[in-house]
C-alpha positions as CSV (number, residue, x, y, z in Angstrom):
1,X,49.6,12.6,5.6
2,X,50.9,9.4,4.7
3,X,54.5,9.0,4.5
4,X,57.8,6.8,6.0
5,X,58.5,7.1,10.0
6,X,60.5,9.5,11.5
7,X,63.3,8.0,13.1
8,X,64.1,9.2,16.9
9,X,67.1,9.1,19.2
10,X,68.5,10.6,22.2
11,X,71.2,12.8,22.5
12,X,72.8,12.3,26.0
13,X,70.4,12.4,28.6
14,X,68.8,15.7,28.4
15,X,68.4,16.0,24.8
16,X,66.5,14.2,21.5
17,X,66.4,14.7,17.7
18,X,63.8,13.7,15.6
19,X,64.6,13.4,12.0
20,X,61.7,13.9,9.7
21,X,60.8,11.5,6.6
22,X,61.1,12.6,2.8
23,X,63.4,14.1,0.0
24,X,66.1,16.1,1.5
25,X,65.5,19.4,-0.2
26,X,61.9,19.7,0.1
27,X,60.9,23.2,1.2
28,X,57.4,21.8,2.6
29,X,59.0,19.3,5.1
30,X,60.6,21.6,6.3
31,X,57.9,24.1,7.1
32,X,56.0,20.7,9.0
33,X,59.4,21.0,10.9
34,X,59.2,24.5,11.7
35,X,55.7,23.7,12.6
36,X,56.7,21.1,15.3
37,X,59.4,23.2,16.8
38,X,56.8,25.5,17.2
39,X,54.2,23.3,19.0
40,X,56.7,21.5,20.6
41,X,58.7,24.5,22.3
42,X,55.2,25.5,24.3
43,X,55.5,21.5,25.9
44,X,56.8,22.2,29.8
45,X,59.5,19.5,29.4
46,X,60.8,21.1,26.8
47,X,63.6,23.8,27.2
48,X,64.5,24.4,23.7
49,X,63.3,23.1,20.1
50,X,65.8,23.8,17.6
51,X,64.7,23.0,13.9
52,X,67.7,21.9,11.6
53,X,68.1,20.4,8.6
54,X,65.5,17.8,7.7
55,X,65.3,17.8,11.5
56,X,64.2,18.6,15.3
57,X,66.4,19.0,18.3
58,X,64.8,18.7,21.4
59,X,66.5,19.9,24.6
60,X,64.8,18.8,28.3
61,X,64.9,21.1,31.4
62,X,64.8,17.4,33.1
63,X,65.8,13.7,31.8
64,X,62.4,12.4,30.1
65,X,61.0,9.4,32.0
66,X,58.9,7.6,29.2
67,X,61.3,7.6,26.3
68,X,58.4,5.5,24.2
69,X,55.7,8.2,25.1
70,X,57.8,10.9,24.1
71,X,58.5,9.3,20.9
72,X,54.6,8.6,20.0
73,X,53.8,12.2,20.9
74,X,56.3,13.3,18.6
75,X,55.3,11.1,15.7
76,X,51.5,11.9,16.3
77,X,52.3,15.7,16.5
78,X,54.4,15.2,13.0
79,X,51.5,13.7,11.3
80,X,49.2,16.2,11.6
81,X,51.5,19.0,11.5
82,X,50.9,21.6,8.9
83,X,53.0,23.5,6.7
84,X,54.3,26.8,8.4
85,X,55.1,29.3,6.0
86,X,57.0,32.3,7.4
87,X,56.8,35.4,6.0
88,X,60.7,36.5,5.9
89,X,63.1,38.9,4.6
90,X,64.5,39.0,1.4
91,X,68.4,39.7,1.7
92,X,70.4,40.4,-1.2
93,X,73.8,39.6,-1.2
94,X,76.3,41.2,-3.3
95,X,78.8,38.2,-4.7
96,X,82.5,38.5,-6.5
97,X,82.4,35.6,-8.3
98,X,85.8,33.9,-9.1
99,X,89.6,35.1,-8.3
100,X,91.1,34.6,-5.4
101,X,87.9,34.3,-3.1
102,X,86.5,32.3,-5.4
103,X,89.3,29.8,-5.5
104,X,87.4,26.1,-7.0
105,X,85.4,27.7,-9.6
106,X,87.6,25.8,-11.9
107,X,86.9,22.6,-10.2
108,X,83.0,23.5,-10.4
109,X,83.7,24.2,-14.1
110,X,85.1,21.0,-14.4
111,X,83.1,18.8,-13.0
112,X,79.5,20.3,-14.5
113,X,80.8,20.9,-18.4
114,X,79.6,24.5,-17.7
115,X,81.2,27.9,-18.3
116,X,81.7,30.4,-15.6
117,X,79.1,32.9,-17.2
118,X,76.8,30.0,-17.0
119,X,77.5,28.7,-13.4
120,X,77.1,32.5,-12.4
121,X,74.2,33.0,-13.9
122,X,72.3,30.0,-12.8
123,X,73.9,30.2,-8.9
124,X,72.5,33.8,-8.9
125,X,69.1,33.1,-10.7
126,X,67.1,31.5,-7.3
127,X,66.0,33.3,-4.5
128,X,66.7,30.9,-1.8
129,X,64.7,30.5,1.6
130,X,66.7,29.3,4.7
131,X,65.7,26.2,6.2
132,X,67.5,26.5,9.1
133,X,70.8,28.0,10.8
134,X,73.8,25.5,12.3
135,X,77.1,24.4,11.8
136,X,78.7,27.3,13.4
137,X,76.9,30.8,14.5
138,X,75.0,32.4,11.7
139,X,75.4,29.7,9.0
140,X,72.5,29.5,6.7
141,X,71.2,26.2,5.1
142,X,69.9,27.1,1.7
143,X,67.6,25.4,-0.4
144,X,66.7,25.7,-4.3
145,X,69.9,25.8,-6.1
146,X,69.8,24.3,-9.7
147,X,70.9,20.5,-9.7
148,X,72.7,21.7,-13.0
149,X,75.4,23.6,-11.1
150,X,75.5,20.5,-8.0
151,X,79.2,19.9,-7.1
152,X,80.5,16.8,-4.7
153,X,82.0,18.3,-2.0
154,X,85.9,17.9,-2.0
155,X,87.7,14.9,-1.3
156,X,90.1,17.0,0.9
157,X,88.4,19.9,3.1
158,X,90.3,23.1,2.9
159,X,91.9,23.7,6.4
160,X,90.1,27.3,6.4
161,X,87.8,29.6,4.3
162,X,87.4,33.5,4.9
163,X,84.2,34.5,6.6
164,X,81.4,35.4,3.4
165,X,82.6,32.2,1.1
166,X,80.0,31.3,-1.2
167,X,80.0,27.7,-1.9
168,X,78.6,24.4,-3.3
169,X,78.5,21.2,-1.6
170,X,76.6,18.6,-3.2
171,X,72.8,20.0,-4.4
172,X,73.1,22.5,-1.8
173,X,75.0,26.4,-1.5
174,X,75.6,28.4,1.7
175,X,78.5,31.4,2.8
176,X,80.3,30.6,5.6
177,X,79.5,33.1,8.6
178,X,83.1,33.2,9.7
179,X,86.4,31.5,8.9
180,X,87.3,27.7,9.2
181,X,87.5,24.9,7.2
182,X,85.3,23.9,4.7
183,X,84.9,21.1,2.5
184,X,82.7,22.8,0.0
185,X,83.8,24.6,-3.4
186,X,84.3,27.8,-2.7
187,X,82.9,29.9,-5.8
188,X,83.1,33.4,-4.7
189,X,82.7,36.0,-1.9
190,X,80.2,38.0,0.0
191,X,81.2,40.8,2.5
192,X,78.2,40.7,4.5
193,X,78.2,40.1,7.9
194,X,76.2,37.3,9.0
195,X,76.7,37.1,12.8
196,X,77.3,39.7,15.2
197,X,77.3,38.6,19.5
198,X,77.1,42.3,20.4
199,X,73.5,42.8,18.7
200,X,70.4,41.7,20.6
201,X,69.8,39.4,17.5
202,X,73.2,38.2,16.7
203,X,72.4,36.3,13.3
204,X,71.9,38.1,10.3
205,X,69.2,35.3,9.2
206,X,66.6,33.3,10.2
207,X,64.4,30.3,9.4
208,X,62.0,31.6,6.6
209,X,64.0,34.5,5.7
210,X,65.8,34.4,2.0
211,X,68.5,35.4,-0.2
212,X,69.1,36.5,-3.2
213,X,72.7,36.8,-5.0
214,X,73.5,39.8,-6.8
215,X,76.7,39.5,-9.3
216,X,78.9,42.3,-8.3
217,X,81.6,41.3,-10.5
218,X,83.4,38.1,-11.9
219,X,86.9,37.6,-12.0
220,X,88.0,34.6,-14.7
């Protein structure tokens, strides 16, 4: 595959990330990502590969000695890694549009010209695979939300959100896993649980997996 390099730096001592070339919300990068944190996890220096957005985290059981080895074997294993398509769940997620936990559809309305029926309808239309889970325990990052409903996140973050906010930020939708702030617009609410500590598999989610929003109600 031909495209621009990857760009690599450490993290600390015992850790890397490698950041993967190419348009932000494209769903086949980021299956050549999964595939590399897949490859990479079976190297014995690695003690963890953890595939984020757009990117790899690499954590060493040891300081790596040859930092420009490390960083060829990652670019050669990137070029001829091969889209990894998971077969994953399909979660649907029942949504109250609007109201009180749905406080900035009015600046969503705003900002896109569109009604709420219509911002609704198109947020809910997409089934929407998970690229990868971060920011805190159990968050999701979604792709495949229509560009006709993208929303610039807020000048001034909200000090805290409820746990199950459903919100846009830029091209991209997620619902927060628990509260805290947020500098997203908060369109509705979800009560799903997303993470639980006391399960073997605390997240809810997983790389591959999807979800789908169901419209339980709106509140104008």
């Amino acid at each position: 595959m031909t495209d621009a390099k990857p760009i690599f730096s450490l993290l600390g001592t015992t850790a890397a990330l490698f950041e993967a070339p190419g348009p932000a919300m494209d769903l086949t990068r980021q299956q050549r990502i999964w595939a590399l944190a897949k490859e990479t996890q079976t190297w014995p220096e690695v003690r963890e590969a953890v595939p984020g957005m757009n990117n790899l985290m690499l954590a060493f059981s040891t300081p790596p000695r040859d930092i420009a080895a490390l960083r060829e074997r990652l670019a050669s294993a990137w070029a001829t890694a091969s889209p990894m398509v998971l077969d994953g769940r399909v979660i649907e997620l029942p949504v109250v549009y609007g109201g009180e936990g749905g406080p900035h559809m009015s600046d969503v309305v705003a900002h896109t010209g569109l009604s709420v029926d219509d911002i609704v309808a198109l947020h809910s239309a997409p089934v929407y695979p998970v690229y990868a889970l971060g920011s805190h325990p159990g968050y999701c990052y979604l792709g495949g939300m229509d560009e006709r409903i993208a929303t610039p996140r807020r000048q001034v973050p909200v000090l805290r959100i409820p746990g199950g906010s459903v919100s846009i930020g830029g091209f991209q939708t997620g619902v927060s896993a628990s509260a805290g702030p947020s500098g997203w617009n908060t369109i509705g609410s979800t009560s799903m649980s997303f993470f639980d500590p006391e399960l073997a598999m605390p997240a809810l989610l997983q790389p591959g997996d999807s979800i789908r929003f169901r419209v339980e109600k709106v509140i104008r």
